[in-house]
C-alpha positions in Angstrom: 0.0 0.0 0.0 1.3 3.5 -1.0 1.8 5.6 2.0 0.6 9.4 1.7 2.4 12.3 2.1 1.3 14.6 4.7 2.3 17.5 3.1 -1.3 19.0 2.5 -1.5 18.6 6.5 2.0 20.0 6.7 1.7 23.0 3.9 -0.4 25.1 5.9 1.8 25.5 8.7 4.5 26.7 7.3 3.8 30.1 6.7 3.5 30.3 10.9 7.6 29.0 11.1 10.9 30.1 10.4 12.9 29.0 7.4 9.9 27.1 6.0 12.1 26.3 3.3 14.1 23.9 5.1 10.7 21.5 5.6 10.1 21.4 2.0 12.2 19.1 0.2 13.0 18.6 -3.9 16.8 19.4 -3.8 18.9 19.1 -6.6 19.8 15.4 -6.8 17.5 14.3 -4.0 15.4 11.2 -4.7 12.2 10.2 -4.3 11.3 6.5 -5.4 8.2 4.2 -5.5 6.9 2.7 -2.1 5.1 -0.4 -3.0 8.2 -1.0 -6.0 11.1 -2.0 -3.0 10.9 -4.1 -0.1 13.2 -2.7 2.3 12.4 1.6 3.6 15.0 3.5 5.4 14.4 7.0 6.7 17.6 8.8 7.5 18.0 11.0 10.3 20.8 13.5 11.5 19.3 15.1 14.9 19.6 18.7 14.1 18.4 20.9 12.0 18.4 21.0 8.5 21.1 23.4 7.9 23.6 21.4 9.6 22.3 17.7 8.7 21.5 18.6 4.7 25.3 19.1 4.5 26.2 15.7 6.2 28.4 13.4 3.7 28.1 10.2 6.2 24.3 10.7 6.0 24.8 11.7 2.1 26.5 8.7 1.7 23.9 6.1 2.8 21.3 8.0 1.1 22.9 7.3 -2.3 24.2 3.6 -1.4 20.8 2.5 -0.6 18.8 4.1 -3.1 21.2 2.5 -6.1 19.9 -0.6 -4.8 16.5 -1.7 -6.9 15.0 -3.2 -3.7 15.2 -0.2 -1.0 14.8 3.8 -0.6 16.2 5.9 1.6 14.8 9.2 2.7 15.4 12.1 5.0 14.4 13.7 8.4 15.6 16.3 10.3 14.8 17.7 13.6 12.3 20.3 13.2 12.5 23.5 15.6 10.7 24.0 18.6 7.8 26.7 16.4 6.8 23.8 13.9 7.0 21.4 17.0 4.1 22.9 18.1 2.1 23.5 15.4 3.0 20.0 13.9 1.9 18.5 17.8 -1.4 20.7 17.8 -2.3 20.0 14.0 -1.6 16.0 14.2 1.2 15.8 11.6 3.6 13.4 12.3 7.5 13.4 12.0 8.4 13.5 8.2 10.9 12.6 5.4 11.3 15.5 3.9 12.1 14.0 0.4 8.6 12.6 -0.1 6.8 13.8 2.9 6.2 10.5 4.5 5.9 9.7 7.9 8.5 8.5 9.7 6.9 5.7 11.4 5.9 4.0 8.3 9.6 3.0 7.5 11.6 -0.8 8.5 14.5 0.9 9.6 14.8 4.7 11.2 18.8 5.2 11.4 19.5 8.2 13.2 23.5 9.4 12.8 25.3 10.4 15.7 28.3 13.1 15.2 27.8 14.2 18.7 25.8 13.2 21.8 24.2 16.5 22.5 21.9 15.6 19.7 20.3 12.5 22.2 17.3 15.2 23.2 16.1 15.7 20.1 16.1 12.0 19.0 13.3 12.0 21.5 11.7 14.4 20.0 11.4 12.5 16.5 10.5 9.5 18.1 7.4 11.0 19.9 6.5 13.4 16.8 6.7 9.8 15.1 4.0 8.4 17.4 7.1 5.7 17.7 7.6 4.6 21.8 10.1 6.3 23.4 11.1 3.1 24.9 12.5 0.0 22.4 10.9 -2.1 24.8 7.4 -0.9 24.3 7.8 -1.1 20.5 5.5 -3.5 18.3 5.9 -5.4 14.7 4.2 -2.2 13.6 7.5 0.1 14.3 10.3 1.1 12.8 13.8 -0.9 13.8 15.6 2.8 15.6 19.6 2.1 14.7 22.1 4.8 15.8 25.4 5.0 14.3 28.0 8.1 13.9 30.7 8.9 16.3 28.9 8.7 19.4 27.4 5.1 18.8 31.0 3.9 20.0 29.3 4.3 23.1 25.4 3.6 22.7 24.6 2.7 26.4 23.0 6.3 27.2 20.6 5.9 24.7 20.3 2.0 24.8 16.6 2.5 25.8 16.2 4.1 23.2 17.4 2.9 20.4 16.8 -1.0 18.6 20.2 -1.5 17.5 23.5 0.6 17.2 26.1 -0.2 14.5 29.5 1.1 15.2 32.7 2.2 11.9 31.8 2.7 8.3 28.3 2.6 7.3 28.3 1.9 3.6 28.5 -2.3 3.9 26.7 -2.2 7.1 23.7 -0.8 5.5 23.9 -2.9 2.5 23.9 -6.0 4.7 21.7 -4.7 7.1 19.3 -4.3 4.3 19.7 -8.0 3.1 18.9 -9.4 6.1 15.2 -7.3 6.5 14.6 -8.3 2.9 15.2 -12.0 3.3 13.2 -11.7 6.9 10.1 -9.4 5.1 10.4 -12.4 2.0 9.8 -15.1 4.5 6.7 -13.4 6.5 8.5 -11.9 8.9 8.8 -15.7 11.2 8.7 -14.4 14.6 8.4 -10.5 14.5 10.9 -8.1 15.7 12.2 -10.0 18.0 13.5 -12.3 15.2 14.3 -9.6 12.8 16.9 -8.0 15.9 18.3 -11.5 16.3 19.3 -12.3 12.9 20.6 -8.5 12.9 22.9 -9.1 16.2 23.6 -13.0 15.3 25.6 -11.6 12.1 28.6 -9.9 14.6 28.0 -6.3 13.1 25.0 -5.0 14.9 24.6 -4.1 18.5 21.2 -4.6 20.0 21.1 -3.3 23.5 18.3 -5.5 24.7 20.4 -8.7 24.2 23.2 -7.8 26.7 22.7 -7.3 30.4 24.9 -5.4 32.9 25.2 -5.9 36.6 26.4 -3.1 38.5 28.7 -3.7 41.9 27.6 -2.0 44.9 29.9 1.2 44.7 28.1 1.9 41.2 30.5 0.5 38.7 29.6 -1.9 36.2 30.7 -5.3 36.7 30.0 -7.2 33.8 28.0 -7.1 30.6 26.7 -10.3 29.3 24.5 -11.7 26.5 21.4 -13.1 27.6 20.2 -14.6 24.0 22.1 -18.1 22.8 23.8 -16.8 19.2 24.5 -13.3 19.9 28.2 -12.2 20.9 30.3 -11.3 23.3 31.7 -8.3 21.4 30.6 -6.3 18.7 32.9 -5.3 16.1 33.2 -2.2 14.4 32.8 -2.3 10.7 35.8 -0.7 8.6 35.5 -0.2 4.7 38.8 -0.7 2.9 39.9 0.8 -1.1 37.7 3.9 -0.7 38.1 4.1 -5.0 35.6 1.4 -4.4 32.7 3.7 -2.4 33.6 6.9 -4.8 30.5 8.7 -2.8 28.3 11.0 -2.7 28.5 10.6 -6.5 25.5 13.0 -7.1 25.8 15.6 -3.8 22.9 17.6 -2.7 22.4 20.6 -2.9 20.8 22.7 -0.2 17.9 24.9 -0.7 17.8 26.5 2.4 21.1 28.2 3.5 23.5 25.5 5.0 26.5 25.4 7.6 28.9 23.7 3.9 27.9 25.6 0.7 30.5 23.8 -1.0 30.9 20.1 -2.8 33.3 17.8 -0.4 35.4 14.9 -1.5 36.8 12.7 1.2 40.2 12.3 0.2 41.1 10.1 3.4 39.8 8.7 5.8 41.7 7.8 9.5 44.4 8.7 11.3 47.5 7.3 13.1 48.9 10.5 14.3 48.1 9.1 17.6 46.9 12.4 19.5 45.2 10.9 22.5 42.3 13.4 23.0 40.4 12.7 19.4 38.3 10.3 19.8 37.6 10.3 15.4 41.5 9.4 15.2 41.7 6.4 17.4 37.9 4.7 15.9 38.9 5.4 12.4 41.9 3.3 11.9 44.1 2.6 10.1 44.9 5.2 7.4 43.2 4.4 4.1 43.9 7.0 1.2 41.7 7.3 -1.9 43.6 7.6 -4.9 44.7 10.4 -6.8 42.6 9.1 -10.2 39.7 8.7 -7.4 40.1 12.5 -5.8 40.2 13.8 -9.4 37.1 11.6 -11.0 35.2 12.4 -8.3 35.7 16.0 -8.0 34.7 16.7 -11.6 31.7 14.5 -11.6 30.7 15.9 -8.4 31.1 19.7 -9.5 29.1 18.8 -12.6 26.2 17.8 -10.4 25.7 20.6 -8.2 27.4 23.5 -9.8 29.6 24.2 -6.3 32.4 26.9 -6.9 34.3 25.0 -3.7 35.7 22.0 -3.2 36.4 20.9 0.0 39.2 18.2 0.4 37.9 16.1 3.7 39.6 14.0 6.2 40.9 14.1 9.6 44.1 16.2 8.7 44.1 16.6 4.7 47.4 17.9 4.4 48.3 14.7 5.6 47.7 12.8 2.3 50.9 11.5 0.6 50.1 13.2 -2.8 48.2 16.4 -1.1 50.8 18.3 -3.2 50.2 16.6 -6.7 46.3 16.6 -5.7 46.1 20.4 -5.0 48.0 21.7 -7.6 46.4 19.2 -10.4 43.7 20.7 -9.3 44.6 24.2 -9.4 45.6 23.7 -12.5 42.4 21.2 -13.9 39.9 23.9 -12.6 42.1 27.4 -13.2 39.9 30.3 -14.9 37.0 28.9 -13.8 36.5 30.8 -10.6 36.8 27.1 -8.5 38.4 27.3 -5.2 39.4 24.6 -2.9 40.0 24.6 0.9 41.4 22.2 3.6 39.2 22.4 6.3 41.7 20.8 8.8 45.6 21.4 8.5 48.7 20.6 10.5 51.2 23.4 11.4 53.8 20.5 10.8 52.0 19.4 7.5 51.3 22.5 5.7 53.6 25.1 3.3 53.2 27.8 1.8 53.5 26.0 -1.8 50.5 23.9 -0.8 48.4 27.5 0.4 49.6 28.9 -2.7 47.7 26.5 -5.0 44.7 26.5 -3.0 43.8 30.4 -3.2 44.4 30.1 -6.9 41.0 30.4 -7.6 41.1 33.6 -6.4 39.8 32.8 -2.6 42.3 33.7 0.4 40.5 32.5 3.5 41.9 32.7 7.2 44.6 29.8 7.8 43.4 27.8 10.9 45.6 25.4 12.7 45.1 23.3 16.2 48.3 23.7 18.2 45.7 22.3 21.1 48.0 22.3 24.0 49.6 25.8 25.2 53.1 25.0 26.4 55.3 22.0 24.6 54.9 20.3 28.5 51.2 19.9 27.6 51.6 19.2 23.8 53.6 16.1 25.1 51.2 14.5 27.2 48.9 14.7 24.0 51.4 13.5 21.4 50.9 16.7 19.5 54.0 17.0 18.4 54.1 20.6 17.1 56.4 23.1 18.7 56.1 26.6 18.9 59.0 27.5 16.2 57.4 25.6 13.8 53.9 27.7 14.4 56.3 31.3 14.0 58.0 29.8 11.6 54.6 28.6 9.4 52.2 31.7 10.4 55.5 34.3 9.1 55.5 32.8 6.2 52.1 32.8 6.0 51.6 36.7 6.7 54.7 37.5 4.7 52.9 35.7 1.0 49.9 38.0 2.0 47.5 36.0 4.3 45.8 38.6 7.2 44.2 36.4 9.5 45.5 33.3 11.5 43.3 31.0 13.9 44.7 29.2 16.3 42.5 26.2 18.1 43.4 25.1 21.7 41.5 22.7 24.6 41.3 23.8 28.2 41.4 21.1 30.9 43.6 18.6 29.3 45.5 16.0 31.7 47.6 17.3 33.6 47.0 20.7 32.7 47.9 23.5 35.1 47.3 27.4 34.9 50.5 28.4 33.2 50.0 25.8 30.6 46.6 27.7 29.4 48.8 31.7 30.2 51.1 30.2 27.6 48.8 30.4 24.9 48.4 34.1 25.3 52.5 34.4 24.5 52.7 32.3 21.5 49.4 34.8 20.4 51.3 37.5 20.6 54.6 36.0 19.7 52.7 35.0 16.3 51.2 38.6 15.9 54.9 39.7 16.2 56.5 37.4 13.7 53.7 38.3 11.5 54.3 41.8 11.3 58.5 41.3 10.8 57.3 39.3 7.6 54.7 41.3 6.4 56.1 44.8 7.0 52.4 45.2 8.2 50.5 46.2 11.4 46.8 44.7 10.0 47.1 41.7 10.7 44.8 39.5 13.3 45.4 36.3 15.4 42.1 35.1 16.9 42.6 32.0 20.0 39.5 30.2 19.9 39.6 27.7 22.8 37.6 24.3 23.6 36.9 22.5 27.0 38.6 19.2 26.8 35.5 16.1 27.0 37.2 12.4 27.5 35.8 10.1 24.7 35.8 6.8 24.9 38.4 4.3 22.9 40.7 6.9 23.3 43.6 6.8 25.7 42.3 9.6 27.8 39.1 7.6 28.4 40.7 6.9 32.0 41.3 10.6 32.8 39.2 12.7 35.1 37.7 15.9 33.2 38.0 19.2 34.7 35.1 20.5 36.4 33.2 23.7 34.7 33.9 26.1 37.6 38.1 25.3 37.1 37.5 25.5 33.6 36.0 29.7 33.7 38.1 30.2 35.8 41.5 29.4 33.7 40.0 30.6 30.6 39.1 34.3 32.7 42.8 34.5 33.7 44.1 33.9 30.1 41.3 36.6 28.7 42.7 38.7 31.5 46.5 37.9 30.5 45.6 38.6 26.2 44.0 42.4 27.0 46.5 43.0 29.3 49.2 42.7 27.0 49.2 46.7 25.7 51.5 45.9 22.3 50.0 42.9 21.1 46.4 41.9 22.3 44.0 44.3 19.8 45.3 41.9 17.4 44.4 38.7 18.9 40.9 37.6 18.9 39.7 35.7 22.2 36.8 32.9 21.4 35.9 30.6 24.3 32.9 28.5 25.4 32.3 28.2 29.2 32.6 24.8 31.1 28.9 23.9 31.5 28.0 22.3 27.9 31.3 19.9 28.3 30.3 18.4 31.6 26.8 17.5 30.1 29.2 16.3 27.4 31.2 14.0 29.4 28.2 13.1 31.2 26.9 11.7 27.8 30.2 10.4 26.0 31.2 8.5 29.2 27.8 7.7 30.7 26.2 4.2 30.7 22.6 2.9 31.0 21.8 4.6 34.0 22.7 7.7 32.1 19.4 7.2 29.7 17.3 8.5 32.7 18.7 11.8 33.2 18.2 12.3 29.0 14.7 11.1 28.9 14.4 13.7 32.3 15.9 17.1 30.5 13.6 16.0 27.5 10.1 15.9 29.1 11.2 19.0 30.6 11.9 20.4 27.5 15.7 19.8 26.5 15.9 20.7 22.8 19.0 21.3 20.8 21.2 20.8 23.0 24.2 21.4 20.6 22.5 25.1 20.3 23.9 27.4 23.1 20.8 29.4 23.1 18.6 26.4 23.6 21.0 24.7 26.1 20.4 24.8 30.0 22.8 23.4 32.4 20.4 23.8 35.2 17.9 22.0 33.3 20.6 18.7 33.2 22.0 19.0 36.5 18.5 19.3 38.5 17.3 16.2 36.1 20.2 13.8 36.4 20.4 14.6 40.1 16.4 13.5 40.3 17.8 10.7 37.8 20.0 9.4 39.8 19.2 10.0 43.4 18.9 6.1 44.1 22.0 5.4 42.5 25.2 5.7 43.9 26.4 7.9 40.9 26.1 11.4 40.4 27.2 13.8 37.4 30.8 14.1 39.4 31.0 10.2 39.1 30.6 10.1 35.6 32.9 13.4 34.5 35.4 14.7 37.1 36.2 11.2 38.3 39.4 9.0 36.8 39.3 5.6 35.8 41.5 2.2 37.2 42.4 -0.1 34.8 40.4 -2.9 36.4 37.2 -0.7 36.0 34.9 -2.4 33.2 34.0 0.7 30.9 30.4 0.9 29.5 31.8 0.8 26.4 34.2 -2.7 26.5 31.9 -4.6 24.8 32.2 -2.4 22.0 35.1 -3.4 19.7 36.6 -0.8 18.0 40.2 -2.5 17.5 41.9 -1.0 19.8 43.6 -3.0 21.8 42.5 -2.1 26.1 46.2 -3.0 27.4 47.9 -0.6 24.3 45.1 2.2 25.3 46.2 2.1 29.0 49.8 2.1 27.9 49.6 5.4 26.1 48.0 6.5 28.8 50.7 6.1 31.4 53.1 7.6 28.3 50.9 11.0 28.4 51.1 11.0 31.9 54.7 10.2 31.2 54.9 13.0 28.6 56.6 10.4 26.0 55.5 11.1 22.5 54.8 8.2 20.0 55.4 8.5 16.3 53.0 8.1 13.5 52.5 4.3 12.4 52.8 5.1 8.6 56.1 5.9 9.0 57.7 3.6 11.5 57.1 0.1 12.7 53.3 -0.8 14.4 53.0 -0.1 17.6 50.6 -2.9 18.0 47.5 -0.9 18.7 45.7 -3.7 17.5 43.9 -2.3 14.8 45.0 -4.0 11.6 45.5 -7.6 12.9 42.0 -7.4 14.8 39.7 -6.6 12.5 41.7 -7.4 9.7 42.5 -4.2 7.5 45.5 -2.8 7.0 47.1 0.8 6.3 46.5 2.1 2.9 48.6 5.0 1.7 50.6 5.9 -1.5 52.3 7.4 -3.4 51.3 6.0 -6.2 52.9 8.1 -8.7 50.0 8.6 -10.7 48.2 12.1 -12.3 45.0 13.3 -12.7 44.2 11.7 -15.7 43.1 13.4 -18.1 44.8 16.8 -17.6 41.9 19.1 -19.5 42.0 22.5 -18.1 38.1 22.8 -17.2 35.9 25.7 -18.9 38.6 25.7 -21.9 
C-alpha cells in the first residue's frame, strides 16, 4: 500500500515557522522513489536541524548507497524547531521525510546518525512526533527498527533504551547488509516479529542490539560485567571498517541545499583515518588505520561531483588533509584542472607540521584567500607532550611568518582547556605564543593589519581513546583558567587588539562528558531534560545546564552515581568501561599504555612511517594501512571551462 504524504496537512503550517524552506524538500539530486516498488524503507536522520544535517556526507553517503539498490529507498528527516513542533503536535502531523513527505513511522528501519551526543534530546523528539515509543521495549511489529550509528554510537549505552540496535565504523557495507537481512526476513513473512528480525541482525557480529546484553552493577556503582542473555548473539561487537575507498567513490550525485547550510561547498573525502596518535580525538583512534583514496579517485570524483551541483568549492575532507601523501600533486592538479573557472578549494583541517606555503599557494588560486586555521591544542610543549601533538612553537612562528609574509591577514589558532595534567600556566602560555605569532607576522609582512584570533575548547574524554581513563576538569576550574588567560591577552598593551579571544564556558562539556562517558543509568537523566523540554542541546541558546544538573540529580538520586562520578572522576584499569563490549580494534592494554606515556609525557610516532605499535587495529579486524604514493596524475589533464 502507498503511504501518503502529509504535506497538504504540513503545507499550511509553514507560513507560521521560520525558514519554512528547510521542511520542503525537492533538492537538486534528491530522490524520491516508489513505495510499494522495494521491499526494504529507510528514513535517514541526522538530529539537528536541516542546515547542519542537509550538508552531512556520512548521511549523504547512505542515502545514495541505498537508493542504487532496486530493492530499498532511503529518505530524509531532520529535527524540526521548537515553532513547527508545536504546530505539527497541535495539528496532528507526524514526524516526516522531507524528500517525499512520509511519515516516519511507516519505515523498516529509522537510522539516526550520531556526530555528537548533544543531539540524544532531540532523537526523542522524532520518536514522539513519530508516534514511535520512546522506549524500544514498548515497541511492536508495527514500528520502525531505531539504529544509531556516527561517532557517538562507540558508546550507545546512554541511549540503549532508546534505540533497537547501534552499529559502530563505516556505514556503507553495514547498511547494505543490514538491508539483506530485513529483505530475506520481510520475503519469508516476517517468522517471529521483531524479535527475530533483531536477532538475525545481532547474530551476524555487526549490529549491537542493547536488549540482548545485560549489565550488573557492583555495589559502589561501577559496572561489573556485561553479558549476552540470547544463545547466538556475541560477546563483542565489532566495528565495521570499509577498505579501497576508490571502491565507495560517494556521494557521486551531492545535494544541494535549498535553504542556507553550515557547507555551501561540494566535499570529497580524500582520506579517511588517522594514526597521528593524538590521544584526546576520539575520530583518530575509531577510524583506523589510514586508508587514502587515490589520486585518479580525488580527481574523478571531484569533476563529476562539481558537474552535479554547480559548487564553486571543493572541499578536500579528512581528519588532517594535508596529511595525504600526494596532497601536493592533488592540490596543484587541481589548481591547474579547474584554473579560470573561478573554482576554489579549501582544507578544512591542517597541521602546522603538514602545511607550506606552496600547498596554500595552490589553493587560493582560484582567487579565494581564507583565514589559515591550525590546532596547536595544547599551550606549552609540557602539555603538547602528554597529548602526542607533536608541534612546537618554532614551527607555528615559523609557518604563520610565512604565512603573513605571501599576503594571508588572519590566523586561527585552536586550543583545549582542561587537558590531563594541565595547570594554569599551561593555558597563560597560549596568550604568549598569540602575541609572539602577531609579532613574527608583522616582521614578515612589513604590516601592522594583521589579526590572530585564539578560539579555545573544553577538553571532553571520549571513549576508545587513551584519555578515556582521565578525570575531566570541572566547569567552575575551567572559567576560571579561561578568565585569567582573557585577563592575560588584554593586558598585553603591544600585542592583544590583534588577537581575537573565542571561548565556550565549562557547562556544555560536563553535560558532554556526562553523555560520552555515561552508561545505562545515564538514559534516565536524558529522557528527564527531554520531558522537561531539552531541545538542541548542541545550540547554546537552547542549552540549560540547570535543566541537566536538576534532572540527572532526580535521575539518579537512588543510584550511587552522580554527574561528578561520571565526569570529574578518573578511571582504574580494572574498572569495566560501559563501552568494552564495544570493539573498535583498539587494543585495552595498548590504550592504558599510552596512557601512562601521556602521563609520562613520552611522544609516539606516526605508524605510517615507522614500525606498528601494536594498537591492535590491523591484525584485529583485519585491514590494513592504505597510503601511496602512487605516482600517478590526474588523468586526463583538461583545463576545465577551456
Amino acid at each position: 500500500m502507498p503511504v501518503e504524504s502529509v504535506f497538504p496537512a504540513l503545507e499550511p503550517l509553514l507560513a507560521q515557522v521560520s525558514k519554512p524552506i528547510q521542511y520542503v524538500g525537492g533538492e537538486l539530486n534528491s530522490t524520491v522513489k516508489d513505495w510499494d516498488a522495494v521491499a526494504v524503507r529507510w528514513a535517514l536522520m541526522y538530529p539537528d536541524a536541516y542546515e547542519v544535517g542537509v550538508p552531512n556526507q556520512g548521511t549523504m553517503i547512505l542515502y545514495e548507497v541505498i537508493n542504487e539498490r532496486d530493492d530499498a529507498l532511503a529518505e530524509r528527516t531532520y529535527s524540526v524547531w521548537p515553532d513547527l513542533e508545536a504546530l505539527m503536535r497541535t495539528h496532528g502531523v507526524p514526524q516526516f521525510t522531507v524528500d517525499a513527505h512520509r511519515p516516519v513511522a511507516a519505515f523498516d528501519v529509522l537510522g539516526v546518525s550520531f556526530s555528537t551526543e548533544l543531539g540524544y534530546t532531540n532523537l526523542l523528539t522524532a520518536l514522539d512526533l513519530a508516534g514511535v515509543p520512546l522506549h524500544a521495549a514498548e515497541r511492536t511489529d508495527e514500528h520502525p527498527i531505531v539504529l544509531a550509528g556516527g561517532h557517538a554510537a562507540f558508546n550507545p549505552e546512554p541511549i540503549s533504551m532508546f534505540i533497537d540496535a547501534a552499529v559502530i565504523g563505516d556505514g556503507e557495507e553495514a547498511v547494505l547488509a543490514i538491508t539483506d537481512v530485513i529483505r530475506d526476513f520481510k520475503a519469508e513473512g516476517s517468522p517471529g516479529g521483531r524479535e527475530e528480525l533483531l536477532l538475525r541482525l545481532a547474530r551476524s557480529g555487526g549490529v549491537y542490539v542493547p536488549a540482548f546484553y545485560d549489565v550488573d552493577y557492583l555495589p559502589d556503582g561501577r559496572i561489573k560485567r556485561v553479558a549476552p542473555n540470547r544463545p547466538g548473539v556475541p560477546w563483542r561487537v565489532s566495528k565495521h571498517t570499509v577498505m579501497d575507498l576508490d571502491q565507495w567513490p560517494y556521494p557521486k550525485q551531492p545535494l544541494v541545499p535549498l535553504a542556507e547550510s553550515v557547507h555551501e561547498r561540494m566535499s570529497v573525502e580524500i582520506f579517511r583515518g588517522c594514526t597521528r596518535g593524538c590521544r584526546f580525538c576520539q575520530a583518530g583512534m575509531i577510524t583506523r588505520p589510514v586508508r587514502e583514496r587515490s589520486i585518479q579517485g580525488i580527481g574523478q570524483m571531484v569533476e563529476k561531483g562539481l558537474a552535479a551541483t554547480g559548487f564553486e568549492e571543493v572541499g578536500l575532507l579528512s581528519l588532517s588533509s594535508a596529511d595525504h601523501s600526494e596532497i601536493a600533486d592533488v592540490t596543484k592538479q587541481l589548481a591547474d584542472r579547474y584554473e579560470g573557472t573561478n573554482t576554489g578549494l579549501s582544507l578544512p583541517s591542517t597541521r602546522v607540521d603538514a602545511f607550506n606555503i606552496d600547498l596554500a599557494n595552490e589553493l587560493s588560486r582560484g582567487g579565494r584567500r581564507s583565514g589559515l586555521t591550525f590546532a596547536p591544542e595544547g599551550g606549552s610543549a609540557r602539555l603538547r607532550r602528554v597529548i602526542n601533538k607533536m608541534v612546537s612553537e618554532d614551527d607555528l612562528i615559523r609557518t604563520v611568518a610565512a604565512a603573513y609574509a605571501n599576503g594571508w591577514r588572519q590566523v586561527k589558532l585552536y586550543f583545549m582547556c582542561g587537558l590531563p595534567t594541565e595547570t594554569d600556566d599551561d593555558v597563560l602560555q597560549i596568550a604568549d605564543m598569540a602575541a609572539n605569532v602577531i609579532k613574527a607576522g608583522r616582521e614578515a609582512s612589513g604590516q601592522r593589519d594583521i589579526r590572530c584570533t585564539v578560539s579555545i575548547g573544553g577538553f571532553v574524554p571520549k571513549p576508545h581513546t587513551p584519555f578515556q581513563w582521565a578525570a575531566q576538569l570541572d566547569a567552575e576550574t575551567t572559567d576560571s583558567r579561561l578568565a585569567k588567560l582573557r585577563d592575560a591577552v588584554r593586558a598585553n598593551k603591544q600585542y592583544g587588539r590583534s588577537i581575537g579571544f573565542r571561548y565556550h564556558d565549562g557547562k556544555p562539556g560536563i553535560v558532554e562528558g556526562l553523555l560520552s562517558r555515561g552508561d545505562r543509568r545515564v538514559g534516565r537523566v536524558i529522557e528527564a531534560v527531554w520531558r522537561d523540554g531539552g531541545r538542541f542541546d548542541g545550540w547554546s541558546e537552547h542549552f540549560s545546564y540547570d535543566r541537566w544538573m536538576a534532572s540527572a540529580e532526580a535521575a539518579l538520586a537512588d543510584e550511587p552515581v552522580d554527574v561528578a562520578w561520571y565526569t570529574t572522576r578518573e578511571r582504574e584499569f580494572s574498572e569495566v568501561l560501559p563501552w568494552d563490549h564495544l570493539d573498535s580494534g583498539l587494543d585495552k592494554d595498548w590504550l592504558w599504555e599510552d596512557w601512562q606515556d601521556a602521563l609520562s609525557e613520552v611522544e609516539v610516532d606516526d605508524c605510517r612511517w615507522t614500525p606498528c605499535f601494536d594498537c591492535g587495529v590491523c591484525p584485529q579486524l583485519g585491514t590494513e594501512i592504505q597510503i601511496g604514493p602512487t605516482g600517478k596524475t590526474m588523468l586526463p589533464l583538461t583545463v576545465a571551462g577551456r
